[in-house]
Structure formats: C-alpha cells, structure tokens
C-alpha positions as CSV (number, residue, x, y, z in Angstrom):
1,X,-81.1,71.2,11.8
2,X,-77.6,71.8,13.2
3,X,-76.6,69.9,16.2
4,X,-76.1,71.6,19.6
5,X,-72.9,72.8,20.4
6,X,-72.7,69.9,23.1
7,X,-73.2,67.4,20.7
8,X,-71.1,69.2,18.1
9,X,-67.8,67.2,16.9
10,X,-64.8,69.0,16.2
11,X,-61.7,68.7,13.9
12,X,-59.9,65.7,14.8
13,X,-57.0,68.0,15.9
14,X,-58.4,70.5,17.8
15,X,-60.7,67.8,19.5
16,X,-57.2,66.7,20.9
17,X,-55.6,69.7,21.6
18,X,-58.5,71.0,24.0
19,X,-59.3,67.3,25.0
20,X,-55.8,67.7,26.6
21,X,-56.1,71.0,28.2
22,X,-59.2,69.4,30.1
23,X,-56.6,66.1,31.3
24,X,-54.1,69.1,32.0
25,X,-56.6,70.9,34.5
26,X,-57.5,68.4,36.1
27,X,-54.2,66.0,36.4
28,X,-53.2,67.4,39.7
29,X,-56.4,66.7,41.3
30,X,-56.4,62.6,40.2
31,X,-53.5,62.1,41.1
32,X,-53.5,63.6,44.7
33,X,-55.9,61.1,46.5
34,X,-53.8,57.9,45.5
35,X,-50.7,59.8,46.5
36,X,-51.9,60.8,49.9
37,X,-53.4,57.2,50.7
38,X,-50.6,55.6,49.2
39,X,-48.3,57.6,51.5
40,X,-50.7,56.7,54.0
41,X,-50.2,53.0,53.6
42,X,-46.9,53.1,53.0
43,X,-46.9,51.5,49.4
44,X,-43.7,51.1,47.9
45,X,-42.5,53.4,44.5
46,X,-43.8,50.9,42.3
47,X,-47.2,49.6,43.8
48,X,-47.5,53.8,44.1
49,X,-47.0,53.8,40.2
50,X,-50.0,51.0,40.1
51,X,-52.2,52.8,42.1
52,X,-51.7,56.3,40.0
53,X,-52.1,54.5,36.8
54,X,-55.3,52.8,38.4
55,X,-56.9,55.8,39.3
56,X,-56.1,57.2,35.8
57,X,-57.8,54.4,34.0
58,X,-60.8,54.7,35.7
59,X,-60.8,58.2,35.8
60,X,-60.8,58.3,31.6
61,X,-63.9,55.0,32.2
62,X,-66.1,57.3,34.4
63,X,-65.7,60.2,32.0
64,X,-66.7,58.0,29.2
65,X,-69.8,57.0,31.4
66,X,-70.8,60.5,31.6
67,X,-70.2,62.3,28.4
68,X,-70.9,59.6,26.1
69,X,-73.2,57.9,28.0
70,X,-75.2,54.4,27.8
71,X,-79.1,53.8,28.2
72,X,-80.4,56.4,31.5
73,X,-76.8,56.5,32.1
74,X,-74.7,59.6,32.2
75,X,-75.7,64.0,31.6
76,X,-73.9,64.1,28.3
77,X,-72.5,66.7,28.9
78,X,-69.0,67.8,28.5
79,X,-68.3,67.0,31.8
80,X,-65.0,65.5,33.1
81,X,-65.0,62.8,36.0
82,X,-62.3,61.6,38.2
83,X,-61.4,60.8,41.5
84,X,-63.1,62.8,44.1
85,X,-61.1,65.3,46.9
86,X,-63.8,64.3,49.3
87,X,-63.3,60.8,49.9
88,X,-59.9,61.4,50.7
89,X,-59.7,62.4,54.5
90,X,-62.2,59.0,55.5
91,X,-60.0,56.4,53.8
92,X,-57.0,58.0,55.7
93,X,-59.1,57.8,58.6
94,X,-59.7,54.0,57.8
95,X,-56.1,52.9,57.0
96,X,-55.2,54.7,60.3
97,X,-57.7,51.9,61.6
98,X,-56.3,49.3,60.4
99,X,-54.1,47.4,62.1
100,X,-52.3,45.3,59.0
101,X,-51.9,48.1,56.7
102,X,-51.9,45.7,53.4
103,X,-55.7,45.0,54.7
104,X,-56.6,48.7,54.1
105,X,-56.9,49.1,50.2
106,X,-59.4,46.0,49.8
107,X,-61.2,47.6,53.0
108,X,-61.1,50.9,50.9
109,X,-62.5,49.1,47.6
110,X,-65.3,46.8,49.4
111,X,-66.5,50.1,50.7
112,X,-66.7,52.1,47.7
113,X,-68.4,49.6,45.6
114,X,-71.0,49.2,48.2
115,X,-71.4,53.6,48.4
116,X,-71.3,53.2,44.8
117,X,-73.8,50.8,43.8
118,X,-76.7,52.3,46.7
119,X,-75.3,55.6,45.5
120,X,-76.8,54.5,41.4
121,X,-80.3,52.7,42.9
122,X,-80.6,56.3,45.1
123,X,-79.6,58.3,42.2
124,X,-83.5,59.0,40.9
125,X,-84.8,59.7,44.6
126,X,-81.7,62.1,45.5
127,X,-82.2,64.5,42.2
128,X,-85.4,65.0,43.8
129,X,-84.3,65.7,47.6
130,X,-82.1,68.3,46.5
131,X,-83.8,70.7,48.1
132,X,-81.9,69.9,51.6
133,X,-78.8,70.3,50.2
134,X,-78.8,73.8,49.5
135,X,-75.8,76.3,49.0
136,X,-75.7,76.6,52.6
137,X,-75.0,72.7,52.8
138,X,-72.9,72.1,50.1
139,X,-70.9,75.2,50.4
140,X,-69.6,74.2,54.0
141,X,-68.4,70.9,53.0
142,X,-67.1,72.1,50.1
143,X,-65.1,74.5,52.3
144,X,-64.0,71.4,54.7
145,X,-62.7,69.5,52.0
146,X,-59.9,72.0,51.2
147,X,-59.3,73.2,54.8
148,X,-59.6,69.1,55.8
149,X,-56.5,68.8,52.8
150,X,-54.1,72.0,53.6
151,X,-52.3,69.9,56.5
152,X,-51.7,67.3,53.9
153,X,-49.7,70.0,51.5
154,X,-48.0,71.6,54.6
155,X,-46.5,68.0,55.8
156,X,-45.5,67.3,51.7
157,X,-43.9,71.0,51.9
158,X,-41.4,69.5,54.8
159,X,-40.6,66.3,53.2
160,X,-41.6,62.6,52.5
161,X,-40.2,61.2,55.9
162,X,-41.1,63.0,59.2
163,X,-38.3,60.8,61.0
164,X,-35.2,62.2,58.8
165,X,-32.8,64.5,59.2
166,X,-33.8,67.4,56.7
167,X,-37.5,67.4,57.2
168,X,-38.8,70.7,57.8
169,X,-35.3,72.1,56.6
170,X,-34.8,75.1,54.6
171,X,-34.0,73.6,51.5
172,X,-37.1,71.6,52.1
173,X,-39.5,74.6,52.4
174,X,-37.6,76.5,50.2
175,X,-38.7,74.0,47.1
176,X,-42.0,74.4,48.0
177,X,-42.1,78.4,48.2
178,X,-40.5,78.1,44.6
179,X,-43.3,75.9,43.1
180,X,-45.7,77.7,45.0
181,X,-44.4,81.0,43.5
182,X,-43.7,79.5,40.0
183,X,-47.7,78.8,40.5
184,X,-49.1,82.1,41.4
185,X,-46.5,83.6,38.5
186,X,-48.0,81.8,35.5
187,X,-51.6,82.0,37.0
188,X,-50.5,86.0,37.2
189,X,-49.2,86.6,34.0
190,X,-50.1,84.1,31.3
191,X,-53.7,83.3,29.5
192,X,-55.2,80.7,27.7
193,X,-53.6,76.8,27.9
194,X,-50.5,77.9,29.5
195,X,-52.7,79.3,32.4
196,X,-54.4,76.4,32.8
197,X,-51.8,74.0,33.2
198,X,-49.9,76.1,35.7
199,X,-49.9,73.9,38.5
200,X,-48.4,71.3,36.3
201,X,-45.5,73.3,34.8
202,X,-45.1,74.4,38.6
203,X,-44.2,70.7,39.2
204,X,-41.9,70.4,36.5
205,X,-39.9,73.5,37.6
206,X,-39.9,72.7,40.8
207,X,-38.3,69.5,40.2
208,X,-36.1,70.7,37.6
209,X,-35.1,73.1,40.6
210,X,-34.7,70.1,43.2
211,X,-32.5,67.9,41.1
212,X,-29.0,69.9,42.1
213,X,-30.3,69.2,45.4
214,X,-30.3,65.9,45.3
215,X,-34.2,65.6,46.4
216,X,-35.5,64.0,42.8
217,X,-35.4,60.2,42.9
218,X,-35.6,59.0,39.1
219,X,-36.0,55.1,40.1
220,X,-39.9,54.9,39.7
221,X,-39.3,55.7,36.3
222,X,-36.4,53.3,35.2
223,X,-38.3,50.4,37.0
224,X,-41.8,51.1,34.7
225,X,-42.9,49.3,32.2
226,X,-43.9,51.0,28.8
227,X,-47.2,48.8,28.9
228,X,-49.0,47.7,32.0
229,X,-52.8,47.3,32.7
230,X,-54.1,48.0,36.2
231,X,-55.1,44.3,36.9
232,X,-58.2,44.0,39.0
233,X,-58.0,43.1,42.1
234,X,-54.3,43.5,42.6
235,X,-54.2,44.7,46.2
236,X,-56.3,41.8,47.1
237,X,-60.2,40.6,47.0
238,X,-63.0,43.7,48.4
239,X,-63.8,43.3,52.0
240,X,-66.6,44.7,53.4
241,X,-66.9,46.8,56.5
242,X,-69.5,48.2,58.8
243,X,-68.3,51.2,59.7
244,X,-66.0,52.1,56.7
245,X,-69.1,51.3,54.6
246,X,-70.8,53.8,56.4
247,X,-68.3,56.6,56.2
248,X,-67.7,56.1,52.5
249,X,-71.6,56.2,51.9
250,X,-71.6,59.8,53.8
251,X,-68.6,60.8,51.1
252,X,-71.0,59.4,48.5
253,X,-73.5,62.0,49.4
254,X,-71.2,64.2,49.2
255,X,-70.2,63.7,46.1
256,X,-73.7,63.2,44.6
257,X,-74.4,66.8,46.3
258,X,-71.8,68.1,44.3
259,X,-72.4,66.8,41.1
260,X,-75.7,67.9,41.2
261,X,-74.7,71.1,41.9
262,X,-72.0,71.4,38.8
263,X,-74.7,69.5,36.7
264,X,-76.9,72.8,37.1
265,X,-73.9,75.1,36.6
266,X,-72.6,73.8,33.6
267,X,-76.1,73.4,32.0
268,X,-76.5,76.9,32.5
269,X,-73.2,77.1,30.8
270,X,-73.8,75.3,27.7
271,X,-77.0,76.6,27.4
272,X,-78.6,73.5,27.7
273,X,-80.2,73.7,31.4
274,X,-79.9,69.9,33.3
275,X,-83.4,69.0,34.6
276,X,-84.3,66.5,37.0
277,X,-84.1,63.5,34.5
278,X,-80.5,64.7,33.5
279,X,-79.1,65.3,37.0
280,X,-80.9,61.8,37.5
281,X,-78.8,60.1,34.4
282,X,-75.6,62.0,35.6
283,X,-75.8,60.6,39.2
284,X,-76.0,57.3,37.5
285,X,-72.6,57.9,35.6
286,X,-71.2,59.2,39.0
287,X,-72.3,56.0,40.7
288,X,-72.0,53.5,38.5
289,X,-68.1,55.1,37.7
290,X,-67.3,54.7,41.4
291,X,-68.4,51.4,41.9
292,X,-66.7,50.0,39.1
293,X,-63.1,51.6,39.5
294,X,-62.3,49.5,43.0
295,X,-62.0,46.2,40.2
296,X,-59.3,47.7,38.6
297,X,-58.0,49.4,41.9
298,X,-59.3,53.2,41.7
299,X,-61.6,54.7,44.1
300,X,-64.4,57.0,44.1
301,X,-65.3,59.1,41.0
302,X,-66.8,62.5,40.8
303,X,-67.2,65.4,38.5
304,X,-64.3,67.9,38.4
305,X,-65.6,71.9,39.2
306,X,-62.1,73.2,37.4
307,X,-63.4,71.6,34.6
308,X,-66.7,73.5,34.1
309,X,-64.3,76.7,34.4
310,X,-62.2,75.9,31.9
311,X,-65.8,74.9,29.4
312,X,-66.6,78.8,30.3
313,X,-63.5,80.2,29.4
314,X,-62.9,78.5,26.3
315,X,-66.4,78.2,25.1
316,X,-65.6,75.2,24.0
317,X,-69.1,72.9,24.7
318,X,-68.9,70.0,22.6
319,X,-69.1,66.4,24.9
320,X,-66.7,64.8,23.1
321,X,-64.3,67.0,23.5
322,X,-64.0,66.1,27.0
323,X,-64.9,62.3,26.0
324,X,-61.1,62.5,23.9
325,X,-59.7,63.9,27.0
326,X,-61.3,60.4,29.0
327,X,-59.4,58.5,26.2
328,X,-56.0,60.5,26.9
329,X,-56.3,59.4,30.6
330,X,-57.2,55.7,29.6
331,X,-54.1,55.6,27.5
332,X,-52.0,57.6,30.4
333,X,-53.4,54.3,33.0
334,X,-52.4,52.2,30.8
335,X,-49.1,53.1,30.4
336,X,-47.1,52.8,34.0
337,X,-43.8,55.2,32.7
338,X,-46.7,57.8,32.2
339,X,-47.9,57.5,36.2
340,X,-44.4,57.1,36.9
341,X,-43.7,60.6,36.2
342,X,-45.8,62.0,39.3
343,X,-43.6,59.8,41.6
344,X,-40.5,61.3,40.7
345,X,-42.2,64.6,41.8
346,X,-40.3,65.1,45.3
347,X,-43.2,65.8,48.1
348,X,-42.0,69.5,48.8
349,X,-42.6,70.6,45.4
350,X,-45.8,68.5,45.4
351,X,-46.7,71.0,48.8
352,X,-45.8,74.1,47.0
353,X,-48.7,73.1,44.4
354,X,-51.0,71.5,47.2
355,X,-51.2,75.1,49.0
356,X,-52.4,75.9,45.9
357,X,-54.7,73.2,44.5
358,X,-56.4,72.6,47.9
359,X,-56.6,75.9,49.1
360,X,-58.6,76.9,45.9
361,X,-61.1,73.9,46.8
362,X,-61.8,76.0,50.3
363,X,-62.0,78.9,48.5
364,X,-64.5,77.2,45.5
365,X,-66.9,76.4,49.3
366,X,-66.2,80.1,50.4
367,X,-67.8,81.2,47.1
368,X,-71.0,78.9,47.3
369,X,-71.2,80.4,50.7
370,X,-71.5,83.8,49.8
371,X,-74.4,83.1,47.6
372,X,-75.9,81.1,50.1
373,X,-78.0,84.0,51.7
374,X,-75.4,84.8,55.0
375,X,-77.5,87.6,55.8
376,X,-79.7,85.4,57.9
377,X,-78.9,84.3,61.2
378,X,-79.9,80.6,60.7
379,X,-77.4,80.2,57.3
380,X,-74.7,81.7,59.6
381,X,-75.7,79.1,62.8
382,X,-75.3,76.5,60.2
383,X,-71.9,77.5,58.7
384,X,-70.5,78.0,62.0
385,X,-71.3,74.6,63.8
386,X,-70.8,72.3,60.9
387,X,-67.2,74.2,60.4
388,X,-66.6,73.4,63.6
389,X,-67.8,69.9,64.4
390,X,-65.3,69.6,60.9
391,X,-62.4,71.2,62.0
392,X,-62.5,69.1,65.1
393,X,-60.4,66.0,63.5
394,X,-58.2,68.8,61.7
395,X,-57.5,70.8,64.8
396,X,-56.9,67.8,67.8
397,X,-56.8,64.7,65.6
398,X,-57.2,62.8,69.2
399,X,-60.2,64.3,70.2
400,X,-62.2,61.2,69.9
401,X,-59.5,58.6,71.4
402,X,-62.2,57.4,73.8
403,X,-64.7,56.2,71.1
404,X,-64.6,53.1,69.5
405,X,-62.9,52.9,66.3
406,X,-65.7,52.0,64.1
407,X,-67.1,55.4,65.1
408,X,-63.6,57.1,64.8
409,X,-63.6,55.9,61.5
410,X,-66.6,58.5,60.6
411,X,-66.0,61.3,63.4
412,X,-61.9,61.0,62.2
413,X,-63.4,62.6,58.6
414,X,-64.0,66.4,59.3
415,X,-65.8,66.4,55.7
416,X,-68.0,63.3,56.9
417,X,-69.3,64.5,60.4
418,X,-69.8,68.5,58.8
419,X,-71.8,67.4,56.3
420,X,-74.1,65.2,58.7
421,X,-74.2,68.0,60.9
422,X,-74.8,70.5,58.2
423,X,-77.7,68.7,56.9
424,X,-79.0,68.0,60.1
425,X,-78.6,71.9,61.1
426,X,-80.6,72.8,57.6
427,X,-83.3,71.0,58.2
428,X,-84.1,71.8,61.8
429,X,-83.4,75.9,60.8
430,X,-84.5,75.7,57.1
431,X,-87.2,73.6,57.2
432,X,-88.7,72.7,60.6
433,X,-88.1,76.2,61.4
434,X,-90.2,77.6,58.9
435,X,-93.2,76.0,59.6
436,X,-93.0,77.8,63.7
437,X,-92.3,80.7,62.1
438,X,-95.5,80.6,60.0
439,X,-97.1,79.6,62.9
440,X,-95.4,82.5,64.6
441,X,-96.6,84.9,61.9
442,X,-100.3,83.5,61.7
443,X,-101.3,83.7,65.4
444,X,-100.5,87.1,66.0
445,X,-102.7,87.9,62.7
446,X,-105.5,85.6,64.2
447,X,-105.4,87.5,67.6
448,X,-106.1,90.9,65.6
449,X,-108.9,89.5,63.8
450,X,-110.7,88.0,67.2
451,X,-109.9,91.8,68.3
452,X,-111.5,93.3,65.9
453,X,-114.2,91.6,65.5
454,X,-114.8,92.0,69.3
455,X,-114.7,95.7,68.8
C-alpha cells in the first residue's frame, strides 16, 4: 500500500531544495520578534546575533516536534513552527516595565515556559473548546497582530536611532520605499521560488542599495564566530512574574487559537483532515516547543500560516520535507555568521519589508473576517469593540498611565486585551445570546397556541 503523500519521502535533493524554500518563506518572520525586542532592550550587535541564532535553533526544534513528532506529540504534518508574531507587542510591553532592562529577557523566558508548559497540560481540553474561538475571534486578533506591528516597520523605515541627526531623513525613507518596491516588483512579476523569497531578496537589494550611503554596518559579521551554540541560559536564570505570566498566557491562547485553526486548513490541504486527536497532538508540539526554547534563549513558538500557502502552491505534502527545512534552521542557529547576516540589514530597509510582512498578517485577519458571517449585527459588534479596545495601546500608548503596571503590562498589548474582549464579546452575543433569542422565538409560538386553543 503506498504511503500518503504526507508521509511520502522525497529524493534527497529535492527534499532540500523545497525544505529551503519553506526556511526562505518564513525567515523574515523569525527573525523579526528578536529584532524588535532586542531593539527594545537595547542589546548590543553581538548579544543581537545570540538572540537571532537562538530563536533560529529553536525554531528548526519546534518544527521537528511537530512534523516528526514523539509519542501524542506533534500533527505530523508538514507543518513549519517558529516564533510567533503575537507574543511580540506583550514582551515589549514588559521590557518597557522593567526598570533594569538586563532583567527583562529572563522575565520574558520565566514567563513563556510557564504559558508554555499550562499551554501542553490544556492542550487536550482547548481542541475541544474550539467552538468559542470562532472566525469571528480569531480573525480580529489576527488582524491586531499586524495593525499592533505596522508602527514597528514605520519607526525601522526612519532609522535605528530616533535621537540622530538623519532619522526620518530622505535618504532614510527613500531605502525603505526601494525595498518596499523591490518587494511588490518580484511578488508582481515572478512565480515559483523566486516569488516566494521576495521579501528576502528585497533585503539584499535594499542593502546592496544602502552601502554607497554609508547606512550598512558590516561589524556584526566580522565579530561572529563560524561555530557557536546558543548556550542556555545566557541572558541569565528564568524569573517568574505575576503579571507578565499572565499576559504571556493570553498570547498563548492566542497562539493555540491559531494553530488550531491552520491545523484544520492544512488538513484540508493535504487531504488528510486533522481531527480532534491531531489538533490535540499538534497543540502539544506548539506547547511543548515554546516552553522549551527560553533554555536555549528563544521565545514562543507557533505554526507559520505562509507556510501552509506555500504547501498549496507547490503541492508539495510530504512532512519531512518541511522536517529538512527544521534541520536547515538548526544548522543556521548554530552557526552565529549565519544570524549575523540579518544584523547588517540596516533598519530602513528592514521597514520597507516590514510594511510588507506585517501588513499581510492584517490582511491574513481581514480574510478570516470575511468568512466570519459579517452579515450579522452581533459578528460586526464584536469586530468593532475588540478592534478598538486593541487599537487603544496602538493609537495613545499612554492611555493607561494611571493603572498599575502589572495591569499595563496586559492592557499595554492591543493583541492581549482584543482577544480577551473578543472572546468575551462572542460569548455573551454568540452563545448567551442565542439561548434569549430561542426563548424569544418560542414564547411568541406558545402565545399562538394558548390563542388558538382558546378559540
């Protein structure tokens, strides 16, 4: 009997080839996060390098986790992990907390290994509460990520340092309407592989383009080593905080939420549909992934949606396809001159390709939401308010200076307090609602049957 095409193994070389085209769609998108929180932080070029090659590493384990899979452990399916968009915007929120800035990574990692390991012991109960995270649900957060990100591109697109002379300048924006263009040029009017990887050829003209000007800072790379392993624990011991626990553990959600979600899309895909028991094993992977990355410095893992595009495309199914591609970014975090390379990427050009990379996460929500039934009243009530109450940190980032700051830590995360208040919204409209409007429909039908029966 011939194997499934997910379980099918390929040529050794083409195996490769398209194991790299997934690392090449999704590269971008692991190396943001560290890059923004790094930023954040203020880490220095090389502990910037670390943290890059970190999240690589454990990007390549949690794919491993969940194509390959061990025991109830991972979908095996071919279906890429890495570090997810969504926790981004909360562990901004709690280095801008913290008040000794070196304190905030092992804050970060407690946190994540605590969302992570409740996340795996929930992972059985959630694939069956599904049902309250509708399209509705997920689509608006999916939508805040992005929108929550697009300032994050815009201040890359004016330069690394707010305080100097040139940022905002012409020269400055001008990079990052080349990349940005460079971008929308090769997505335009290429196919196949090339098409795929056009956000990262966009990086490497636009800082071909920035060299004459200067703005391309070749130091990360003379100062890495060929070899390095991301030692655990570098940034210090886990610590383990309240209210960043908390916040990470909404992002956890989150992130189960959408899993789930591109568990059931991609089964559909490879024709091999994910029931409960597999979104159950896949949660696992997703869980177990994220709680292990903080040891060797990484943060939380999740599956990656441009991924499952690029499995339609190509019709390409096999698992372990996408399990080579895990071993490319292994070898990619273990190897510092590798992780380098997205340092010497000057921030404008980084914007130009952030307009595009986050603004096609909004517009990945905007398309869940048009399937999620806007036609009624309640679905739009639902959208609107939880957009809001997200946008709120976005729009007037001091809008809660008067609360503490363990509750700034989760109302500071636009994509932590719209998802609460998305849920929340559901279920009082979706669910509660239902049963009055059943009731609703019934009594009027009782009172014309004690009519007629009068007459």
């Amino acid at each position: 009997m011939a194997a499934h095409p997910v379980d099918e193994k390929l040529p050794a070389l083409k195996m490769a080839t398209t194991g790299l085209q997934h690392v090449a769609a999704m590269y971008a998108g692991v190396v943001a996060p560290p890059l923004i929180v790094g930023a954040a932080i203020g880490l220095s070029g090389a502990d910037l390098t670390f943290l890059t090659g970190a999240c690589l590493f454990t990007a390549g384990l949690a794919t491993f986790l969940q194509t390959l899979g061990i025991w109830k452990i991972g979908a095996r399916l071919p279906f890429v992990n890495g570090v997810t968009f969504a926790g981004v915007a909360p562990m901004t929120a709690i280095v801008a907390s913290t008040d000794d800035k070196s304190d905030a990574l092992p804050v970060i990692f407690g946190a994540v290994i605590v969302a992570g390991l409740l996340g795996f012991v929930a992972a059985p109960f959630f694939s069956k509460a599904i049902r309250f995270f509708p399209p509705v649900v997920t689509g608006t957060v999916i939508t805040l990520i992005g929108v929550s990100l697009l300032p994050v591109a815009f201040g890359w697109a004016q330069g690394p340092n707010p305080a100097a002379h040139d940022y905002g300048s012409a020269t400055n924006l001008g990079l990052a309407g080349i990349t940005l263009v460079v971008v929308l040029l090769l997505r335009r009017f290429t196919r196949g592989f090339v098409k795929q990887i056009a956000v990262l050829l966009g990086l490497v003209v636009g800082t071909l383009v920035a060299i004459p000007f200067g703005a391309t800072d070749f130091a990360p790379v003379a100062d890495a080593g060929l070899v390095g392993f991301p030692t655990p624990f570098h940034f210090g011991a886990p610590r383990f905080q309240l209210a960043a626990i908390l916040s990470l553990c909404v992002v956890m959600v989150v992130s189960m939420t959408e899993s789930t979600a591109d568990m059931l899309a991609l089964g559909e895909i490879v024709e091999r549909p994910a029931d409960e028991k597999t979104i159950a094993a896949g949660l696992r992977a997703d869980t177990l992934g994220s709680a292990i990355s903080p040891l060797f410095n990484g943060f939380m893992c999740s599956a990656f949606a441009q991924n499952i595009g690029l499995v339609a495309m190509t019709r390409i199914r096999s698992r372990f396809v996408v399990a080579t591609g895990g071993a490319f970014l292994v070898l990619m975090g273990l190897c510092p001159v590798a992780a380098s390379l997205i340092a010497v990427v000057p921030r404008p050009v980084l914007g130009g390709a952030g307009v595009v990379l986050f603004g096609s996460v909004a517009a990945s929500g905007v398309q869940t939401l048009v399937r999620a039934g806007l036609d009624r009243d309640n679905n739009v009530l639902i959208v609107a308010v939880s957009l809001a109450a997200g946008l709120i940190p976005v729009t007037e980032p001091e809008f809660y200076h008067a609360f503490p700051e363990t509750a700034r830590i989760v109302l500071d995360s636009g994509i932590s307090t719209g998802c609460v208040t998305a849920v929340l919204l559901n279920l009082v409209f979706n669910h509660l609602g239902r049963q009055r409007e059943a009731q609703d429909v019934t009594h009027p039908m009782e009172a014309g049957e004690e009519i007629a029966a009068v007459h």
